[in-house]
C-alpha positions as CSV (number, residue, x, y, z in Angstrom):
1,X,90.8,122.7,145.5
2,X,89.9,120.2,148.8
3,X,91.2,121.5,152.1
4,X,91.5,118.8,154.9
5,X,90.7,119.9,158.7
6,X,90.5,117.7,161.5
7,X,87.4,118.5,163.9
8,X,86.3,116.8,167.6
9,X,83.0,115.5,167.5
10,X,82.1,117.8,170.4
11,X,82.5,120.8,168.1
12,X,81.7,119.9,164.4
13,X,78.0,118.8,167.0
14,X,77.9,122.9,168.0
15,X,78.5,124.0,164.5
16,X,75.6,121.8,162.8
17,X,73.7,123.5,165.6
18,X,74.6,127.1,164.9
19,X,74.2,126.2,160.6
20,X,77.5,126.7,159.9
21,X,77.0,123.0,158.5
22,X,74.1,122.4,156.4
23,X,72.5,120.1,154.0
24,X,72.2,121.1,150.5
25,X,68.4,120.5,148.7
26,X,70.6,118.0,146.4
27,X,70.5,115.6,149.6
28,X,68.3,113.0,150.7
29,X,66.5,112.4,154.0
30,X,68.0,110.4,157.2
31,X,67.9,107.0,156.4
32,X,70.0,105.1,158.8
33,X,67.9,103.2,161.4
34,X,69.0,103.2,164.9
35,X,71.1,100.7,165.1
36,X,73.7,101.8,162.3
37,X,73.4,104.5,164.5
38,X,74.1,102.9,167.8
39,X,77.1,100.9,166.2
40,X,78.8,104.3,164.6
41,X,78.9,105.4,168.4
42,X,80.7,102.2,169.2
43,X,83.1,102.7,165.9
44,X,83.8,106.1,167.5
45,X,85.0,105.1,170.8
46,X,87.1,102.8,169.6
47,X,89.0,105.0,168.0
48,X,88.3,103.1,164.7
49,X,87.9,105.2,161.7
50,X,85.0,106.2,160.1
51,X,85.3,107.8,156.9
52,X,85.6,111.1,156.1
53,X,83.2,113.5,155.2
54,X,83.4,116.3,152.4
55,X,81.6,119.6,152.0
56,X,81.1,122.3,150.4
57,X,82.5,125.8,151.5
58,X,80.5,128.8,151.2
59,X,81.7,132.5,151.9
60,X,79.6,135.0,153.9
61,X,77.3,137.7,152.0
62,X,77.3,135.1,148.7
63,X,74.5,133.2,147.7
64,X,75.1,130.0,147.7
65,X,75.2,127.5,145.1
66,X,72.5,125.5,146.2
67,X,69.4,126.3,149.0
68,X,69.6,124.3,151.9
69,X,68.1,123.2,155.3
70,X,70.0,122.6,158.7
71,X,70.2,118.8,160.0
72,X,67.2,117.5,162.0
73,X,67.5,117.0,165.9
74,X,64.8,114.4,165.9
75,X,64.6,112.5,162.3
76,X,61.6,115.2,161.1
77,X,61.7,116.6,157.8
78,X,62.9,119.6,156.9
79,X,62.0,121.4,154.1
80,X,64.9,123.3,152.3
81,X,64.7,127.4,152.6
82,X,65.4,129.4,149.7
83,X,68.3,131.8,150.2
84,X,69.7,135.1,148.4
85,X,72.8,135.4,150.7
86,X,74.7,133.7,153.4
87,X,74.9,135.3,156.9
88,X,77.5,133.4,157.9
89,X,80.7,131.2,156.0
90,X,78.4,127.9,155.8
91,X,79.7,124.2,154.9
92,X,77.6,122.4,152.6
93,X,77.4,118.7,153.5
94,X,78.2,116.6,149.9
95,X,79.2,113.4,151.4
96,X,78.9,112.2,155.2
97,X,75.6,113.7,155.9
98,X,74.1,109.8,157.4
99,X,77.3,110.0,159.8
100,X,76.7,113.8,161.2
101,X,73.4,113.5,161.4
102,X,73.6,110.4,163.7
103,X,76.3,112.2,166.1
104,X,74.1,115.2,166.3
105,X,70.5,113.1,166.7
106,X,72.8,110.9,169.5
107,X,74.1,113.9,171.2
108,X,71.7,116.7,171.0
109,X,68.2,115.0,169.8
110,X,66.3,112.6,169.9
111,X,65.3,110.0,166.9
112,X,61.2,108.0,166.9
113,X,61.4,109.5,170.6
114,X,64.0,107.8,171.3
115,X,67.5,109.4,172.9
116,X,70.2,107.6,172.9
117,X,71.7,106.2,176.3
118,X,75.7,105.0,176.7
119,X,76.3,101.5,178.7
120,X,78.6,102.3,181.7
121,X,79.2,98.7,182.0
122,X,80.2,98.1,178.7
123,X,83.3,95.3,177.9
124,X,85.8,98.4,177.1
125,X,88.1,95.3,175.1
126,X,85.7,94.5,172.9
127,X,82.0,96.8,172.4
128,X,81.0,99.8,173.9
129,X,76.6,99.1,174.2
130,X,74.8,102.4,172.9
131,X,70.9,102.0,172.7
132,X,68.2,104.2,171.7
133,X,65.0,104.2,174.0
134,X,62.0,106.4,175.2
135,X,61.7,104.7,178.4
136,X,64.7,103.7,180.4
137,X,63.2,101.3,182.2
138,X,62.8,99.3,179.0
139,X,66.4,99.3,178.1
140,X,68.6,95.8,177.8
141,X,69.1,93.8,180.9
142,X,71.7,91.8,179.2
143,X,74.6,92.5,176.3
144,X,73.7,92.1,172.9
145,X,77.4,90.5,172.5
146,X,78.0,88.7,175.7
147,X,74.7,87.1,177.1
148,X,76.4,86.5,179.9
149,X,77.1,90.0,181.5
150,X,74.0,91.5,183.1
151,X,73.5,95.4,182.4
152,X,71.9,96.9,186.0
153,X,69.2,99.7,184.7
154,X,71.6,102.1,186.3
155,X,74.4,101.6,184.4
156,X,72.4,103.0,181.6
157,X,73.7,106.6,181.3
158,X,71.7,109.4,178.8
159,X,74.7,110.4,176.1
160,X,74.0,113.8,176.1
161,X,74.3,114.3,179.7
162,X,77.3,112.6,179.9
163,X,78.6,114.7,177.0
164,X,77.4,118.1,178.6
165,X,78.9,117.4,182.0
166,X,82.0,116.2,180.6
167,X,81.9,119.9,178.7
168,X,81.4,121.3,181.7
169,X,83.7,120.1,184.0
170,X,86.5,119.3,181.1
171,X,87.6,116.6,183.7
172,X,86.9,112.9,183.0
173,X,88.3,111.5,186.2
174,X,85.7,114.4,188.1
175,X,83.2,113.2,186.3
176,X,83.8,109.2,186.5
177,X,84.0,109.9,190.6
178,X,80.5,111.7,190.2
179,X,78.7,108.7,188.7
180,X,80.4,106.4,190.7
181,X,79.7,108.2,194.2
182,X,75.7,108.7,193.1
183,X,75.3,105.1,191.8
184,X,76.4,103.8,194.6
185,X,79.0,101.5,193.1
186,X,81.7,99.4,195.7
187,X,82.7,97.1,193.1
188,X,86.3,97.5,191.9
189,X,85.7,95.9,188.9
190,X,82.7,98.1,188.3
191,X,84.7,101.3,189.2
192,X,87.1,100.9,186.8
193,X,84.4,100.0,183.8
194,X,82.9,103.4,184.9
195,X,86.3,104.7,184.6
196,X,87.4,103.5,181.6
197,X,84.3,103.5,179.1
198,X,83.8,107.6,180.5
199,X,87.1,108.1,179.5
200,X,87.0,106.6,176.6
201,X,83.9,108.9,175.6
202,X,85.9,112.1,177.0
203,X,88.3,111.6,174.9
204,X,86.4,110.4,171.4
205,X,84.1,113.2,172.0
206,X,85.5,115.9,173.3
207,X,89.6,116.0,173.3
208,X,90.4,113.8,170.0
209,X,90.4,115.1,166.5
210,X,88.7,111.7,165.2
211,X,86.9,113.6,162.2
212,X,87.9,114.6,159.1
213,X,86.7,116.8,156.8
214,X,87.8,117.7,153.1
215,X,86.4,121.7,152.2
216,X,86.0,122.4,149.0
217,X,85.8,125.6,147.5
218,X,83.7,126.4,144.2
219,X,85.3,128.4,141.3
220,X,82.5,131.0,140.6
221,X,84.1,131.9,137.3
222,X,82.0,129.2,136.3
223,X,78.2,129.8,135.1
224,X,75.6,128.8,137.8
225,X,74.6,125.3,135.7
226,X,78.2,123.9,135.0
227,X,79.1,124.1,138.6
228,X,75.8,122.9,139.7
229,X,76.3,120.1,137.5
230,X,80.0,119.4,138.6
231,X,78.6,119.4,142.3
232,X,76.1,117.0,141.3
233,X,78.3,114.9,139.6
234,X,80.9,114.5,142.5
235,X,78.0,114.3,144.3
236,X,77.3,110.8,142.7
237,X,80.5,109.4,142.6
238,X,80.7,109.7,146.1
239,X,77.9,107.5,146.3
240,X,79.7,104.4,145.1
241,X,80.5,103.7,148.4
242,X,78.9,104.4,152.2
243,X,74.8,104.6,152.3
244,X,74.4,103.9,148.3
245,X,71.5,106.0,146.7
246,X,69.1,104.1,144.3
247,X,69.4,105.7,140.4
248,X,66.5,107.5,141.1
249,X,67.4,108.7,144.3
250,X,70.2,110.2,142.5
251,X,68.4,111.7,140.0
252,X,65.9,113.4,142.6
253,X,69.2,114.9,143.5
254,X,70.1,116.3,140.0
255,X,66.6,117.5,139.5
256,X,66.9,119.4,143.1
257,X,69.7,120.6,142.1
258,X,68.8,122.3,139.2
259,X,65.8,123.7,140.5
260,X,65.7,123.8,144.8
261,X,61.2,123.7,144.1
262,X,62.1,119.9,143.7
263,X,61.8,119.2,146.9
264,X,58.9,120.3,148.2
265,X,56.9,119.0,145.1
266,X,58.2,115.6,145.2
267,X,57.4,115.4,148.9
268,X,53.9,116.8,149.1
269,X,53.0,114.8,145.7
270,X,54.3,111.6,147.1
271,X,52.5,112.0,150.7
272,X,49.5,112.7,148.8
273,X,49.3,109.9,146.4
274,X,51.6,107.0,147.5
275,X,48.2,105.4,148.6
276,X,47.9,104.6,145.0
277,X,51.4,103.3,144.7
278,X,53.2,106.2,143.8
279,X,56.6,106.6,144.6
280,X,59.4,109.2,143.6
281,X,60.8,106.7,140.9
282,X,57.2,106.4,139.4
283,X,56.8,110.5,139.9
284,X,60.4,111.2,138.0
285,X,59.6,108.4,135.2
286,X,56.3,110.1,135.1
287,X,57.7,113.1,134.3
288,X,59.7,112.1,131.7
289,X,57.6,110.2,129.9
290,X,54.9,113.2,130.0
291,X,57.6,114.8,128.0
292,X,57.9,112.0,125.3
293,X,61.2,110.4,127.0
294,X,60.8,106.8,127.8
295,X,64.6,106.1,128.7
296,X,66.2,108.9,130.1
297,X,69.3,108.4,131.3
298,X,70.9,110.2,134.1
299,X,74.1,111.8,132.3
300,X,71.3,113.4,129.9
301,X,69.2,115.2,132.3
302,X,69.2,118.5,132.1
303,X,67.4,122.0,133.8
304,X,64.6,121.8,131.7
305,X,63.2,118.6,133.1
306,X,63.1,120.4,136.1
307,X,62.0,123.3,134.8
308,X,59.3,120.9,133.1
309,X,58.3,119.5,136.4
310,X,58.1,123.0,138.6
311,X,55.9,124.3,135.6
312,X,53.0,122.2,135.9
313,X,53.1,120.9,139.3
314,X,49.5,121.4,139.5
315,X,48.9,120.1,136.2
316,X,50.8,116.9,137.4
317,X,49.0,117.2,140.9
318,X,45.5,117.7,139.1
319,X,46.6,115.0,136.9
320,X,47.4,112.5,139.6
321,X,44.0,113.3,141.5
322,X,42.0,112.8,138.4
323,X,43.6,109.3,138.5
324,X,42.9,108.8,141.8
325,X,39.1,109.2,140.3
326,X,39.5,107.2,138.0
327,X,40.5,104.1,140.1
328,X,37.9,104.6,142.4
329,X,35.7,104.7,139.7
330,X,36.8,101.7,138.1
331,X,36.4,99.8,141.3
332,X,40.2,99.5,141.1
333,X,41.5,101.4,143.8
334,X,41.5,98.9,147.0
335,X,43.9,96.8,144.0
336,X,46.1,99.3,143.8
337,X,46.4,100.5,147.5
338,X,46.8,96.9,148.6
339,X,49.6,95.5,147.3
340,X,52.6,96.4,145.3
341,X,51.3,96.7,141.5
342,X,52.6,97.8,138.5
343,X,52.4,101.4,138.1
344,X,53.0,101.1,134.3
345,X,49.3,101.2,133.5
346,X,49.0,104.2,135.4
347,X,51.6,106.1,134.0
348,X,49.8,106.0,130.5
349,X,45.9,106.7,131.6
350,X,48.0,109.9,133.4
351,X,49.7,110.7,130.1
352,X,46.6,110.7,128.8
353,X,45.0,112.9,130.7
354,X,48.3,115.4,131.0
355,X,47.8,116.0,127.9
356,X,44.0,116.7,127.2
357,X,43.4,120.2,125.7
358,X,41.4,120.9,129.0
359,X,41.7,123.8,131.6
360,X,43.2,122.5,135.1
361,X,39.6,123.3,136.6
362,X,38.2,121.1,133.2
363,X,40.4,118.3,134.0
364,X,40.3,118.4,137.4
365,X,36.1,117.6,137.1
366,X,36.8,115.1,134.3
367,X,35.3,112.1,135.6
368,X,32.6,113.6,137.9
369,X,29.9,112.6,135.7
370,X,31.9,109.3,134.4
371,X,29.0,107.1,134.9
372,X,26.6,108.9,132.1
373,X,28.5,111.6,130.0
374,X,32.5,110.6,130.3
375,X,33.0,108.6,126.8
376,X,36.6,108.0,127.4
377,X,36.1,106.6,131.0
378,X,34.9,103.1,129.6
379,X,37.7,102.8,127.0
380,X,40.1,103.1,129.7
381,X,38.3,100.8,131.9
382,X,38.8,98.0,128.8
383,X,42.4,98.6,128.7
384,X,43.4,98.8,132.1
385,X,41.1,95.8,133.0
386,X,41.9,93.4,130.1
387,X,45.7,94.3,130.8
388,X,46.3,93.2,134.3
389,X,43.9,90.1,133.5
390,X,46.7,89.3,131.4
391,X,49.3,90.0,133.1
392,X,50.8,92.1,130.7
393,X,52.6,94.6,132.7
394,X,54.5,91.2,134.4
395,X,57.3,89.8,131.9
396,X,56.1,87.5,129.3
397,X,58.6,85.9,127.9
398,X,59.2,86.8,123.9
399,X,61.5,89.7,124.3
400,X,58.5,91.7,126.8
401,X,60.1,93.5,129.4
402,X,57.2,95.7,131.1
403,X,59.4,98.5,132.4
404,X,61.3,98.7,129.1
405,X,59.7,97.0,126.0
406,X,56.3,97.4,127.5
407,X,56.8,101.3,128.1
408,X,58.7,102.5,125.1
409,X,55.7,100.8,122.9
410,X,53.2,101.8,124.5
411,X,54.1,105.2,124.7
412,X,54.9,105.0,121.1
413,X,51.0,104.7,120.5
414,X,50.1,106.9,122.7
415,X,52.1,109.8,121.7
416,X,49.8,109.9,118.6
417,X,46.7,110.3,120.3
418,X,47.5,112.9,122.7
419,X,43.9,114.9,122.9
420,X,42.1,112.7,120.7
421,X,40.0,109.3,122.4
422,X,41.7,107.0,124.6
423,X,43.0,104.3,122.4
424,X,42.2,100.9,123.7
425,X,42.0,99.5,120.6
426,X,45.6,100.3,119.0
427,X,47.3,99.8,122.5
428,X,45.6,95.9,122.3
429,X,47.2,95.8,118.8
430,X,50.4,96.8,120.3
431,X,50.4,93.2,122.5
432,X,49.7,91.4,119.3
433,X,52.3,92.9,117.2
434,X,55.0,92.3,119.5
435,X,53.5,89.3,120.0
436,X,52.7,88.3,123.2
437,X,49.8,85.8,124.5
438,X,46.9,88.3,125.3
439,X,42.9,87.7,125.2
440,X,39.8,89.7,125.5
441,X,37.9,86.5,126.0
442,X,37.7,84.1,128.9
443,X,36.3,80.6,129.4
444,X,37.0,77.7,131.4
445,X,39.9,76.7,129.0
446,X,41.8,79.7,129.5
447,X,41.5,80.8,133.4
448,X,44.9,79.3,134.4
449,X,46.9,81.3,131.9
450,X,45.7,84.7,133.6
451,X,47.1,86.9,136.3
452,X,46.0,85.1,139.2
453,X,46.1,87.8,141.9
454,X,44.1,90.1,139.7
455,X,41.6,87.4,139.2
456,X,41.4,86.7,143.0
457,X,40.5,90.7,142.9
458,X,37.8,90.0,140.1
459,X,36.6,86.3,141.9
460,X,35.8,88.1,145.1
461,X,34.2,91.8,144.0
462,X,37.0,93.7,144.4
463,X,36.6,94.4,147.9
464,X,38.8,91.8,149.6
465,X,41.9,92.3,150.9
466,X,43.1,89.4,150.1
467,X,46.6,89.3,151.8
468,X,44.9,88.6,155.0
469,X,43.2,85.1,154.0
470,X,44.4,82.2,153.1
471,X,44.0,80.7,149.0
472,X,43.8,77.0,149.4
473,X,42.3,74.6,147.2
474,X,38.2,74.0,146.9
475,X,38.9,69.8,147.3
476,X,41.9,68.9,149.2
477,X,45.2,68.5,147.4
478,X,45.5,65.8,149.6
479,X,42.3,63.5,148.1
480,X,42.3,64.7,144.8
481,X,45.8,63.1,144.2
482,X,44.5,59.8,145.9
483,X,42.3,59.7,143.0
484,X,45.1,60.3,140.8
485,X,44.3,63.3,139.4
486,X,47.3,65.3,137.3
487,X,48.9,68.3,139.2
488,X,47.5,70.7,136.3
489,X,43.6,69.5,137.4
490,X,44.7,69.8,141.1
491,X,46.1,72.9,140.9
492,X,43.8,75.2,138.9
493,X,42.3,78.4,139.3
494,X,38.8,76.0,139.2
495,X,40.1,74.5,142.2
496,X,41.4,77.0,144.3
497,X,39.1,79.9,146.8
498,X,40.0,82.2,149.4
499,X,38.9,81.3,152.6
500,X,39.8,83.1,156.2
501,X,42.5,81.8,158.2
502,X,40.4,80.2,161.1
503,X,38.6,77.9,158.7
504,X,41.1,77.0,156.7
505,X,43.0,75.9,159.1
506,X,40.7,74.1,161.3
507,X,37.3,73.0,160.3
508,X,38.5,72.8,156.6
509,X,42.0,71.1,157.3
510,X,42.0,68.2,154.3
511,X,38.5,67.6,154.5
512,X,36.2,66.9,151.6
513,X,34.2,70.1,149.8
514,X,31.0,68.8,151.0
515,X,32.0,68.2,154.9
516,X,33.1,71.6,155.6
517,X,31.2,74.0,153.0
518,X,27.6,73.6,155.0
């Protein structure tokens, strides 16, 4: 059952403060920038609604249904706190959390050091001006909306020291007269700006109750899983509208929510290996496909892929650094840290090595020696190498689609060779059976059909970042089609170099191979 109850902004801001609202681990981080901030300040003055927000409502001396952490007064993380029982009747924020968090942050805190300062001047008929800034001195001279109105630096007034005196005082026309006297203002048409737009804050802040907010209860009758799941679920419905979540954002919420570890595993694993192009949708389709499950879909996920997951963290986290190794090894890490590559080859040398009969200490060492005594080390080299030359892990027409076709067969294979030798071999037969065009041997015949970035990489030693130079053509475009040559000859990987910006664009600049290349 939902009960609705109307709060002012002014106190729903004290009670984030004091916990009695707090996030549940099945949430997400802040993601709203600062201006979806600045223009919900604006929505609020206006008196123009804003959604409501629902929660969760949790008695005193229970435990609670999920762990939690409070809201963040400057946009840090905060990891979640496990909890046996509640000191205090606490809300748990399902939907709105982007909205609160913005009001509190605005308020109270402070967001990239920024805190949030409130036009005085602002057009009262049209757009109340908030802006975030460390430094008022840096702050708009001009509206954003009206080019024409100048904003003098002192009209720039901190929100939370409006808010606080207005608290204080409980007098907006006291206030107003405070501001006015100590800035000095004569204008009448300034005054009454001043007036207005404090008033208007006063009374969206303070005196209206402009926020809604549905509380529902939880029948505990239930087991702990069904009504974790039926908090989940109305947890994802919610989603269709406001801030959407990605699908995997929302299962990273199921999987928090069935075991509140989630969190802080995801978040470490991520910070420590994103370098390598790992994200949380790679880690959770990681996950599931080290437990044989290539499609998992979200209405089938269950405790025990948590469960899964908080078991052998460090297996994953060994697992993870020994691929790590094995990039470096392979003279394929600077690919993989500098650009936006498929992770789909990685997932299966990780597999791999997941499920190795080794010790976590065995595995962890596993390509130490790589060079001399690692057998496996050069088989996975072949694949990995022969596959992004290919571009198989890109779509290649013939029913290949990398993220679906390409990982369900693949892991078909691989399933049957789980602590036995890597098997380059039977994975290559798995491109020809589909069939898709794939070589292990290159000439001068063939170069165009290959994955171009990834031969760049090869070209140029795998060292260069390429993203900062140019790739132009050896001859000019230009003369080669005065001689009439066809696009395909002018355009080839034979043709084509990367070259830094500054001579590229000027000594090069449409001149012949032989008058530039000295």
């Amino acid at each position: 059952m939902a009960i609705w109850k109307s709060y002012k902004i002014s106190d729903i801001i004290s009670e984030i403060e004091d916990e009695k609202f707090v996030l549940p681990v099945i949430q997400r981080r802040l993601v709203w920038d600062e201006e979806k901030m600045e223009l919900l300040f604006d929505t609020l003055l206006k008196g123009d609604s804003f959604g409501g927000i629902m929660v969760i409502e949790e008695d005193r001396d229970t435990k609670p249904l999920f762990n939690y952490r409070p809201f963040t007064k400057d946009g840090g993380i905060i990891s979640s706190r496990q909890v046996d029982h509640l000191t205090q009747l606490q809300n748990f924020v399902i939907d709105g959390q982007q909205r609160l968090q913005s009001f509190y942050i605005g308020l109270k805190g402070s967001i990239n050091g920024k805190v949030l300062y409130f036009d005085l001047f602002s057009d009262y008929n049209t757009e109340f001006e908030f802006k975030f800034e460390n430094d008022k001195t840096k702050l708009s001279k001009q509206s954003k909306d009206n080019t024409d109105r100048t904003i003098p630096e002192h009209c720039w007034y901190l929100a939370s020291s409006l808010l606080k005196r207005l608290k204080d005082t409980n007098d907006e026309d006291q206030v107003a007269e405070e501001i006015i006297k100590s800035l000095g203002i004569i204008d009448p048409i300034h005054k009454k700006h001043i007036e207005k737009n404090v008033k208007a804050f006063y009374k969206n802040t303070l005196t209206a109750d402009c926020m809604g907010i549905s509380k529902v209860s939880i029948n505990k009758s239930y087991d702990e899983i069904s009504n974790k799941q039926r908090i989940v679920e109305l947890f994802r419905r919610l989603n269709d509208g406001g801030t959407k979540l990605s699908l995997f954002d929302l299962v990273a919420s199921i999987l928090k929510g069935f075991a509140w570890e989630m969190e802080s595993f995801l978040e470490e694993t991520l910070k420590s290996y994103e370098e390598i192009g790992l994200s949380q949708d790679n880690l959770i389709k990681l996950i599931f496909l080290l437990q044989d499950n290539h499609n998992k879909e979200m209405a089938s996920i269950e405790a025990g892929d948590a469960d899964f997951a908080i078991k052998n963290r460090v297996r994953i986290k060994i697992t993870l650094k020994c691929l790590r190794d094995f990039l470096i090894n392979a003279h394929l890490y600077n690919y993989y840290k500098d650009g936006n590559r498929s992770f789909i080859p990685l997932f299966f040398i990780a597999y791999h090595l997941f499920h190795k009969e080794l010790s976590d200490d065995e595995l962890n060492k596993f390509f130490a020696n790589f060079d001399a005594k690692n057998s496996e080390h050069p088989k996975m080299e072949k694949w990995i190498y022969h596959s992004l030359i290919n571009g198989v892990f890109k779509s290649k027409g013939a029913g290949w689609i990398p993220y679906k076709t390409g990982i369900r067969k693949l892991l078909n294979k691989m399933q049957n060779f789980k602590n036995l030798d890597f098997p380059t071999d039977e994975l290559f037969k798995v491109y020809a059976d589909h069939p898709i065009t794939f070589t292990t041997t290159y000439d001068s015949t063939n170069l165009d059909q290959l994955d171009t970035s990834f031969l760049y990489y090869l070209i140029y030693d795998r060292n260069q970042t390429i993203r900062i130079n140019d790739i132009d053509h050896i001859m000019p475009k230009s003369i080669l089609e005065g001689l009439g040559l066809e696009p395909s000859k002018i355009n080839s990987i034979k043709n084509f170099q990367l070259i830094d910006f500054n001579t590229n664009r000027g000594v090069k600049n449409a001149s012949p191979f032989k008058h530039w290349n000295k």
